[in-house]
C-alpha positions as CSV (number, residue, x, y, z in Angstrom):
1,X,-40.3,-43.6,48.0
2,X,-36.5,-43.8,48.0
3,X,-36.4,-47.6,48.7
4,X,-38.7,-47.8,45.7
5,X,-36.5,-45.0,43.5
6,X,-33.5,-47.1,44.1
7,X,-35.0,-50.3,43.6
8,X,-36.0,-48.9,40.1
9,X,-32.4,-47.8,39.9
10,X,-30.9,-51.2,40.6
11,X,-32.8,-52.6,37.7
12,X,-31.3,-49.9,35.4
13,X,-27.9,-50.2,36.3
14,X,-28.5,-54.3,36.3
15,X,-30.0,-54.1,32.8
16,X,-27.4,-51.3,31.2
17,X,-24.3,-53.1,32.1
18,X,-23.9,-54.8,29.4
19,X,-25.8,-52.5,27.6
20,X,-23.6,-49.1,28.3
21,X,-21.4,-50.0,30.8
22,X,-19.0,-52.4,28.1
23,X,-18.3,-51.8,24.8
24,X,-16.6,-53.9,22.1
25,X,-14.0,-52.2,19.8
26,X,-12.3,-53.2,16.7
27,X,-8.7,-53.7,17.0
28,X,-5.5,-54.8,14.7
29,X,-5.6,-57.8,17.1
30,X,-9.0,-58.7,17.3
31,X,-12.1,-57.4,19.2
32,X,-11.2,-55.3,22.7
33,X,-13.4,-54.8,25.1
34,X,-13.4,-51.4,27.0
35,X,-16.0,-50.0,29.7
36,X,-18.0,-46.5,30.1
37,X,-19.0,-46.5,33.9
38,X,-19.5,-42.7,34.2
39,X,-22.3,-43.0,31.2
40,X,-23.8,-45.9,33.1
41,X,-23.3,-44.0,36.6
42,X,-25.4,-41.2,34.8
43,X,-27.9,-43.0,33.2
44,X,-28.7,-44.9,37.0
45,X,-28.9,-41.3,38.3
46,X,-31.5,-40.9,35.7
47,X,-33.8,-43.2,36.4
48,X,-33.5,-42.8,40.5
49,X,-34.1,-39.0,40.1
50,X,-37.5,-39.6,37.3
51,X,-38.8,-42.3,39.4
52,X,-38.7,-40.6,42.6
53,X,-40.3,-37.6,41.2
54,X,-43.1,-39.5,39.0
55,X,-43.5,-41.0,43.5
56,X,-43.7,-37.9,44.8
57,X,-46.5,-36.6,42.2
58,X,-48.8,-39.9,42.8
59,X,-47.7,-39.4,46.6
60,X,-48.7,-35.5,46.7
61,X,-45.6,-33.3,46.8
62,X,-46.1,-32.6,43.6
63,X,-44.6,-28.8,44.0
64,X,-41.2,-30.7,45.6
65,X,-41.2,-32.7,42.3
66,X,-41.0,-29.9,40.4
67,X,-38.1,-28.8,42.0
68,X,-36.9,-31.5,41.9
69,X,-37.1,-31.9,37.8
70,X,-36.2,-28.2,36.9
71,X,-32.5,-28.7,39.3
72,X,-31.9,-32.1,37.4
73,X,-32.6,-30.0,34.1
74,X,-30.5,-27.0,35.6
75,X,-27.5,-29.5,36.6
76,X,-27.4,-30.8,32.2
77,X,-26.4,-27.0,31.6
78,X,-24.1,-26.6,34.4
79,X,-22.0,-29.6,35.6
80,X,-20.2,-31.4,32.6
81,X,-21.9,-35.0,31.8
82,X,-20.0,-38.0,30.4
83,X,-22.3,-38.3,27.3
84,X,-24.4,-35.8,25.2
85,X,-27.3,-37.8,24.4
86,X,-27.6,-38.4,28.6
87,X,-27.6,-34.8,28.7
88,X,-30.4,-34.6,26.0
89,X,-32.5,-36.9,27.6
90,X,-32.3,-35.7,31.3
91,X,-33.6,-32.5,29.6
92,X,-36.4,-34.3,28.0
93,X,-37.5,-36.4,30.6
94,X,-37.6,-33.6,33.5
95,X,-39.8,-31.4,31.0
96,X,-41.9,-34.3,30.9
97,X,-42.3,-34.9,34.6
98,X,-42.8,-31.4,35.0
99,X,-45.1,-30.5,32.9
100,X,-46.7,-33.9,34.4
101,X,-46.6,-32.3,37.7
102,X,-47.7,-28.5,36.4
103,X,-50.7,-29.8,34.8
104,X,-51.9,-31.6,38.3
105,X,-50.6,-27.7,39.7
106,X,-53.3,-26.5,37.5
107,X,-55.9,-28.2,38.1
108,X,-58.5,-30.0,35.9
109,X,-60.5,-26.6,34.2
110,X,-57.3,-25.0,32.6
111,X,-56.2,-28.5,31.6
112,X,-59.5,-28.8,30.0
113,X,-59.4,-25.9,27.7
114,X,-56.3,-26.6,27.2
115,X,-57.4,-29.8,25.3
116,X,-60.8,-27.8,23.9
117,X,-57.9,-25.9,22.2
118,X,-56.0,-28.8,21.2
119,X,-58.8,-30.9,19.8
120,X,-59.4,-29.0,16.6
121,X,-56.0,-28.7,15.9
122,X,-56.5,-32.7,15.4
123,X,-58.6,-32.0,12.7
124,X,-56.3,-30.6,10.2
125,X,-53.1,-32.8,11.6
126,X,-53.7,-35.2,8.8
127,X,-53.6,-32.1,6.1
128,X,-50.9,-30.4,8.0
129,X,-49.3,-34.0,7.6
130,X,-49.0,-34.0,4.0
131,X,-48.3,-29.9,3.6
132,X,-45.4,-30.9,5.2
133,X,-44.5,-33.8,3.5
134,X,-44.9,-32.1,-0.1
135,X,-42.9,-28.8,0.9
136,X,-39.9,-31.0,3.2
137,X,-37.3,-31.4,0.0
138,X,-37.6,-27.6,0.0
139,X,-37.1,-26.5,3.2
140,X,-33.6,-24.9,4.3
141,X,-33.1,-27.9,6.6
142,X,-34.1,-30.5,4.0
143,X,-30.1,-31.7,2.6
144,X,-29.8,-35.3,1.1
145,X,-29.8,-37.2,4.1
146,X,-33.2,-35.9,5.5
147,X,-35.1,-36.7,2.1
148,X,-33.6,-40.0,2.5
149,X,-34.7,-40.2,5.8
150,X,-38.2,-39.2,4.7
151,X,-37.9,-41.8,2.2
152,X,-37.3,-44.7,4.4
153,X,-40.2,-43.4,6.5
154,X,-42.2,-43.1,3.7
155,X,-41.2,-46.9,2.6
156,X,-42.7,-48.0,6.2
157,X,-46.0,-45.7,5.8
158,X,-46.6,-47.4,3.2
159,X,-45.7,-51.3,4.6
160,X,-48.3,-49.9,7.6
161,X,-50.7,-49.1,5.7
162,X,-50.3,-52.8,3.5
163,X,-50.6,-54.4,7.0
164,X,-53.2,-52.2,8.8
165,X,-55.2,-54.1,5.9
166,X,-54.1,-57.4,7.3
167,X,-54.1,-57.4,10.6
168,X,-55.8,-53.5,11.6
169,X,-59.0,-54.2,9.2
170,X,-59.3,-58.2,9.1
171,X,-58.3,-59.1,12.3
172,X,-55.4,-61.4,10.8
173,X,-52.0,-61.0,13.2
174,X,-49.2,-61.7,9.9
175,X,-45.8,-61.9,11.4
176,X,-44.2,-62.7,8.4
177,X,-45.2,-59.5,6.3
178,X,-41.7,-58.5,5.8
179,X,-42.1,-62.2,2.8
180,X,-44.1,-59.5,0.6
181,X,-41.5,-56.7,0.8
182,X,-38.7,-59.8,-0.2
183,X,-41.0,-60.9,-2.9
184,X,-41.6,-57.3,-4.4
185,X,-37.8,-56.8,-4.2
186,X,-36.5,-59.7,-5.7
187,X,-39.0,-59.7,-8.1
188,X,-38.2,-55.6,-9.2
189,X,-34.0,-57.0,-9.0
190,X,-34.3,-59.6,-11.2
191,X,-36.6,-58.5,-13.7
192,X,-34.7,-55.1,-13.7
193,X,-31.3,-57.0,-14.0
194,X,-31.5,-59.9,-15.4
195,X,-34.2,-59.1,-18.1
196,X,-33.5,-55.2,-18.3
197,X,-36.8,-54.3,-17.0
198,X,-36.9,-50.5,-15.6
199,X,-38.4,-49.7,-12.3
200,X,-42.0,-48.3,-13.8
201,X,-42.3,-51.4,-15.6
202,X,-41.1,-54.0,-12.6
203,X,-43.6,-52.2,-10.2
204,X,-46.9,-53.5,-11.1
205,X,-44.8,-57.0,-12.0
206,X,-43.6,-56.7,-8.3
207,X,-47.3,-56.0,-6.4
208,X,-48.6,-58.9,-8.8
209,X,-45.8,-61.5,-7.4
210,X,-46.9,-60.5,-3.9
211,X,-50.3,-60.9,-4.3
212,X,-50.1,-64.1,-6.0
213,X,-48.0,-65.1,-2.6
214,X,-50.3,-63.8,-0.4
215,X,-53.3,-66.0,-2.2
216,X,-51.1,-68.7,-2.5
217,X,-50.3,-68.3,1.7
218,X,-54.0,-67.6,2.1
219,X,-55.4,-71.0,0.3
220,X,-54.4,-73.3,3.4
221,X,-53.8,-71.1,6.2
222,X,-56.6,-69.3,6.8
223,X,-57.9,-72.0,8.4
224,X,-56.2,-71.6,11.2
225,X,-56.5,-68.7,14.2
226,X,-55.0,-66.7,16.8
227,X,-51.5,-67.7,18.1
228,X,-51.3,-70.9,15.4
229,X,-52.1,-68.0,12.5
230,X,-49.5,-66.3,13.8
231,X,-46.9,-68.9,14.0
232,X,-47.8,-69.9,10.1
233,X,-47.3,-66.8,9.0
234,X,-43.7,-65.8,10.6
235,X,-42.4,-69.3,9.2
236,X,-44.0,-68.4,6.0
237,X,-41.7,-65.2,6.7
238,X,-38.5,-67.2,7.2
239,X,-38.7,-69.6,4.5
240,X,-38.3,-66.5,2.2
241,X,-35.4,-65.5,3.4
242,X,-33.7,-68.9,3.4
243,X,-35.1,-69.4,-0.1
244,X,-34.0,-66.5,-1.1
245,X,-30.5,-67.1,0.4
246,X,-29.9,-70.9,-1.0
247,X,-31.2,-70.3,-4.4
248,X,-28.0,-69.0,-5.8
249,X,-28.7,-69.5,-9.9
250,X,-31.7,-66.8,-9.0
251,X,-31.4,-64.4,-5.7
252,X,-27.2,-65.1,-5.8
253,X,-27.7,-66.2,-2.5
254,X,-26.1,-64.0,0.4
255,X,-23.8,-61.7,-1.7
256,X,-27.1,-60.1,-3.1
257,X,-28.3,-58.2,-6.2
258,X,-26.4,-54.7,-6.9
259,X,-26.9,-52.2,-9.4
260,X,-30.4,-52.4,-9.3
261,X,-32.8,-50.2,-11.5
262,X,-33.8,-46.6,-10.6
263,X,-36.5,-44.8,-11.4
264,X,-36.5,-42.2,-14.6
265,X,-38.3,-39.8,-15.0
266,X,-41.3,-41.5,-16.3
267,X,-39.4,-42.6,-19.1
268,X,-38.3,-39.6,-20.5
269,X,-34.9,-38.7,-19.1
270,X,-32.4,-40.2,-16.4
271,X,-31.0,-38.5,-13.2
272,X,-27.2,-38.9,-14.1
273,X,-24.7,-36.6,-15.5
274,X,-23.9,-38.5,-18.9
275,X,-27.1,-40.8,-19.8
276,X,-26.4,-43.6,-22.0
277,X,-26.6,-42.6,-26.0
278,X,-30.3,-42.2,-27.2
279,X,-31.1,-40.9,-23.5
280,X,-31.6,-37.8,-21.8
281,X,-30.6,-36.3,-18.6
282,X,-33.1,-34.8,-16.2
283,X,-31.2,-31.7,-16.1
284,X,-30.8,-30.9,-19.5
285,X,-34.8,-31.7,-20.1
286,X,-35.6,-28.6,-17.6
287,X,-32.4,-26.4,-18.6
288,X,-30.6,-26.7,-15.0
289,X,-27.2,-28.1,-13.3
290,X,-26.7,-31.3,-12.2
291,X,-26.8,-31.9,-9.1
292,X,-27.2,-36.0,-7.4
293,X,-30.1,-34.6,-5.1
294,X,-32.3,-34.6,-7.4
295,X,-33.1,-38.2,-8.1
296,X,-33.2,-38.6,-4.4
297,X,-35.8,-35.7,-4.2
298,X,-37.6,-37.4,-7.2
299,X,-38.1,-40.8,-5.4
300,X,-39.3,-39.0,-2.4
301,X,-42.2,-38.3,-4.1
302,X,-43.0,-41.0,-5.9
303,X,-43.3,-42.9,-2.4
304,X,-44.6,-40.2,-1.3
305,X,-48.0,-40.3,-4.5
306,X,-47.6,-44.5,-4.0
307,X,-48.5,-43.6,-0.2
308,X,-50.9,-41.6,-0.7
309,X,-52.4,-43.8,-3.1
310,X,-52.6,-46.4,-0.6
311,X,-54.3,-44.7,1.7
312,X,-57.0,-42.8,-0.9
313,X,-57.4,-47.1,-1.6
314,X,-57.6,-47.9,2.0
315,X,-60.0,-45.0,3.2
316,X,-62.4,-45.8,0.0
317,X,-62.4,-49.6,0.3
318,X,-63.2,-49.4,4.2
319,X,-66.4,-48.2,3.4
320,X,-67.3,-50.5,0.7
321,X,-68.9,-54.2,2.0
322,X,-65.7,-56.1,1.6
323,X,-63.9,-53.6,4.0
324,X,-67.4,-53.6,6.1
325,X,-66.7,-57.6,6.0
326,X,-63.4,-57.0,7.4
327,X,-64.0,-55.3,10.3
328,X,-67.2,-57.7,11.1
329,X,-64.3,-60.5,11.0
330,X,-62.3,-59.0,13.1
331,X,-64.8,-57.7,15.7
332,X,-66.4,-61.6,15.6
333,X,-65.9,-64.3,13.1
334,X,-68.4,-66.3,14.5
335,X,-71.2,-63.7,14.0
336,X,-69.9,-62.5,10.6
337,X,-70.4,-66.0,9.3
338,X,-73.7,-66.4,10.6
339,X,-74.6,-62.9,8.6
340,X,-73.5,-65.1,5.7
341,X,-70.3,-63.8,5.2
342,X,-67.8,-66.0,3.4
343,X,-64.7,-65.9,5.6
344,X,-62.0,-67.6,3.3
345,X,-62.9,-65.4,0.6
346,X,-63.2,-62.3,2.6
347,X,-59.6,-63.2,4.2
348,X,-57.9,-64.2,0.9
349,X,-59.3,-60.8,-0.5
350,X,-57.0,-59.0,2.6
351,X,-54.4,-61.0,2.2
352,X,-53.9,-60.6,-1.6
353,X,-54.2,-56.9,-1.5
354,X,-52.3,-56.4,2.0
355,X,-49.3,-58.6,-0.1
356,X,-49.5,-56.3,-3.3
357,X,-48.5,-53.0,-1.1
358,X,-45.9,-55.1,0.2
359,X,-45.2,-55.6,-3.2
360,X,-44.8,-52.2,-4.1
361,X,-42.8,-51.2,-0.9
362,X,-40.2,-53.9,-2.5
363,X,-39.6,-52.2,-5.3
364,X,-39.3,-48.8,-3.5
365,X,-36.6,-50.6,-1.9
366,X,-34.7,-51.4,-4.0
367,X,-34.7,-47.9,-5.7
368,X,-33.4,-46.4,-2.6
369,X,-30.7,-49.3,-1.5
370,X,-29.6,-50.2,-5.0
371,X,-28.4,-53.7,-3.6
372,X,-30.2,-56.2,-1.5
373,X,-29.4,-59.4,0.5
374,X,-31.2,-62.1,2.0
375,X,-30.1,-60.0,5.0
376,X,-32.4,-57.1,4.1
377,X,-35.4,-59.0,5.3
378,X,-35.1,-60.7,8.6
379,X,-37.8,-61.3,11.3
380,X,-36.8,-57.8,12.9
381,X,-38.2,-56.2,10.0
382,X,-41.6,-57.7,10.6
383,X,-41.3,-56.9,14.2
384,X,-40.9,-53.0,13.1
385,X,-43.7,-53.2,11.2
386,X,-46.1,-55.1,13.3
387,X,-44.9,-52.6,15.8
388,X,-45.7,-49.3,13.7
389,X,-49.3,-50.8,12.9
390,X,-50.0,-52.2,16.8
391,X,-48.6,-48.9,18.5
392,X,-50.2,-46.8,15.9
393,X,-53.6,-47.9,16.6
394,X,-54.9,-51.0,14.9
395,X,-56.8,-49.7,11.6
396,X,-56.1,-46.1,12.1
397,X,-54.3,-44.8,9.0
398,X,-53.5,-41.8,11.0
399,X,-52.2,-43.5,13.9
400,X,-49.3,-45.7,11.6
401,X,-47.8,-42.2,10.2
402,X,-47.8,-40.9,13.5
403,X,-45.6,-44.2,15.2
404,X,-43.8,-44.8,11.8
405,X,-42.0,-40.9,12.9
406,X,-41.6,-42.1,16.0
407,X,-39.8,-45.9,16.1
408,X,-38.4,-45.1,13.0
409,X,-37.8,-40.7,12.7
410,X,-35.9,-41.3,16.3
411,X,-33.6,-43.7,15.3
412,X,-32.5,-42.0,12.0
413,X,-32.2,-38.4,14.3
414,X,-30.2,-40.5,16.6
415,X,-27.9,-42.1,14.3
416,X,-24.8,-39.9,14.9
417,X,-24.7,-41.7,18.0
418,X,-24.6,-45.0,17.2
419,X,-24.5,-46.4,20.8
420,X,-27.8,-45.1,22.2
421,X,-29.8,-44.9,18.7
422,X,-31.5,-48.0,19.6
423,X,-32.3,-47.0,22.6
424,X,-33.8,-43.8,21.5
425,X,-36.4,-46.9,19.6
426,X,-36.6,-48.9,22.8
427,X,-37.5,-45.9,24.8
428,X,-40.3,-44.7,21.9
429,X,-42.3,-48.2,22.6
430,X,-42.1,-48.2,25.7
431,X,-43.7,-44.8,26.3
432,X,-46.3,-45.2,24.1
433,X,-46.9,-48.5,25.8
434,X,-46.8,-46.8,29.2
435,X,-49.1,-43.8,28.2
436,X,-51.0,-45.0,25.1
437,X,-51.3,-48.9,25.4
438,X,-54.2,-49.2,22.6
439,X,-52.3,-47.3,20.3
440,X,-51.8,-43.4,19.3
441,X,-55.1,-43.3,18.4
442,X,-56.7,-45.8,20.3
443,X,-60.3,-44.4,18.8
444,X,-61.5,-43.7,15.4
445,X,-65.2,-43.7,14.3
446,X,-67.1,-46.7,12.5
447,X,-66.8,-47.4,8.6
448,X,-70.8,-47.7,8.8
449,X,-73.1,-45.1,11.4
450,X,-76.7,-46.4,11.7
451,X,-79.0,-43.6,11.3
């Protein structure tokens, strides 16, 4: 067990050199390179102390485990450690293990009515889900920067929920989905900039535009399947973003778009402290002070309706026969067909509305960044998406809210420490790989119940 512990402790400290133990700094002069071996001493002590006590569980001695854990939690109050997000997570993971090895302590009847409690709780989570959402921008905690948080995980809810369509319902892996959430956002900038469009006006003009392109991507690559699918799709993905960086007269290329439209309210005052003559401000329509917050808090919840909205769509459609059709494509293509389903028009019919809440997530965008680039919308973006659907549970709606607060809430709540933030994301996949690899919610029950 310790030859294995260290071995597992070697790799850590092989893989985080370059990862923790340099850093690159900014100087007068140029960039400087520095190093942090007493974070990367701690973070090897980490994983030698986790893996030998996950060993010692599978090998038995689960009650030394547990001592082991609650001294390593212990030592985070009591001896000073080079880094406080090391310290956060050697409390986190020895909870983990030990309530890993206090479970096995307790043997399998309390750990079962333990989950007969749990299980109607799961019930309400999806209500509980959106009481929480609508009452967040009120809530003590709730400043600017955690509705704008909430936005941005709203934004990817909502790009999800477009894909789970794709990919969750048909069956179709798109790698390039990120080309609709360019489309919709170039389409909202221009229209709102160039032509003086506002943003409830460029938002159906935006989900058209990325409909159209999904058809238009649909028409000859639907032929294809599995890995060569895939491959279309992502360079459908990157030819976006070059287009959208070389075509200057239009996109203006890699210095971007600024001062792009934000949303009134409904048309009948704006959220700034002297409107333009013939308008009205927000506050002076309700009789109260200014204050900036308040168009953040508004956009919150107009992604938080268009979110909703998707899924209401999503959950209805499902059970109709062209969601029905879906799932029989996925499930086997071969068989759908012979049932007479017509696959090309049954895929175009996912692709096109998949595209048009991509669409819409574009032009949420935009009203949250105010200023885009061709920058905005690389491959990683797609990745993160693909991710929240995969990891969430291919076509669970549930499942996509649930890992969209994960690999994208941890992140954000990790941002003040800007060196380990990403690997607060790295660490979220891999544990949900390592404990849930179907997904979150690896089971949901069929559209259609023969009875």
């Amino acid at each position: 067990m310790l030859r294995d512990a260290a071995v597992a402790a070697l790799a850590a400290g092989l893989l985080g050199l370059p990862l923790i133990g340099f850093r690159l700094l900014d100087q007068s002069g140029g960039e400087g390179l520095t190093t942090r071996w007493p974070e990367l001493a701690a973070a090897v002590a980490l994983v030698f102390t986790g893996r030998l006590a996950l060993l010692l569980i599978d090998g038995g001695a689960v009650r030394v485990a547990l001592l082991i854990m609650v001294a390593f939690a212990a030592s985070a109050f009591f001896v000073p450690w080079p880094a406080q997000f090391l310290k956060v997570v050697a409390v986190g993971g020895a909870a983990i293990i030990a309530i890993r090895a206090g479970l096995i302590l307790a043997g399998p009847r309390p750990v079962a009515l333990a989950g007969g409690a749990i299980r109607p709780i799961g019930r309400f989570l999806p209500w509980l889900l959106v009481l929480f959402a609508l009452i967040l921008p009120v809530l003590p905690f709730a400043d600017r920067g955690v509705v704008d948080v909430g936005i941005l995980i709203l934004t990817y809810i909502l790009l999800g929920w477009g894909l789970n369509i794709v990919t969750g319902l048909a069956g179709l892996l798109d790698l390039g989905y990120v080309a609709f959430l360019a489309i919709g956002a170039y389409t909202t900038a221009i229209l709102g900039t160039q032509y003086g469009l506002s943003f409830w006006m460029c938002l159906p003009f935006s989900a058209l535009s990325a409909s159209a392109a999904g058809i238009l991507l649909g028409f000859p690559v639907l032929r294809l399947r599995g890995d060569y699918f895939a491959i279309v799709t992502l360079g459908f993905g990157e030819i976006i973003r070059i287009v959208a960086n070389n075509w200057r007269s239009l996109t203006n290329g890699s210095q971007g778009i600024n001062n792009l439209p934000r949303p009134t309210f409904f048309g009948l005052a704006d959220f700034t402290g002297s409107p333009a003559p013939g308008h009205k401000a927000f506050s002076t329509l309700f009789g109260i002070p200014y204050s900036p917050i308040h168009r953040v808090i508004f956009l919150y919840y107009v992604v938080l309706a268009l979110a909703l909205a998707v899924n209401i769509f999503t959950l209805r459609i499902r059970r109709l026969p062209i969601g029905r059709a879906w799932e029989a494509l996925r499930e086997d293509e071969i068989a759908a067909q012979a049932l007479g389903i017509d696959r090309r028009r049954i895929k175009l019919a996912a692709f096109a509305i998949g595209a048009a809440w991509g669409g819409i997530a574009g032009a949420v965008f935009d009203a949250r960044q105010g200023f885009i680039t061709p920058e905005s919308f690389g491959f990683l973006e797609s990745a993160v998406i693909t991710a929240i659907v995969v990891l969430g549970g291919l076509g669970s709606q549930l499942g996509i809210v649930l890992a969209a607060l994960v690999l994208i809430g941890l992140p954000e709540l990790f941002r003040g420490l800007n060196d380990y933030r990403m690997l607060a994301f790295g660490a979220a996949m891999i544990a949900i790989m390592l404990f849930r690899p179907r997904g979150l919610i690896a089971t949901r029950r069929p559209t259609a119940i023969l009875k």
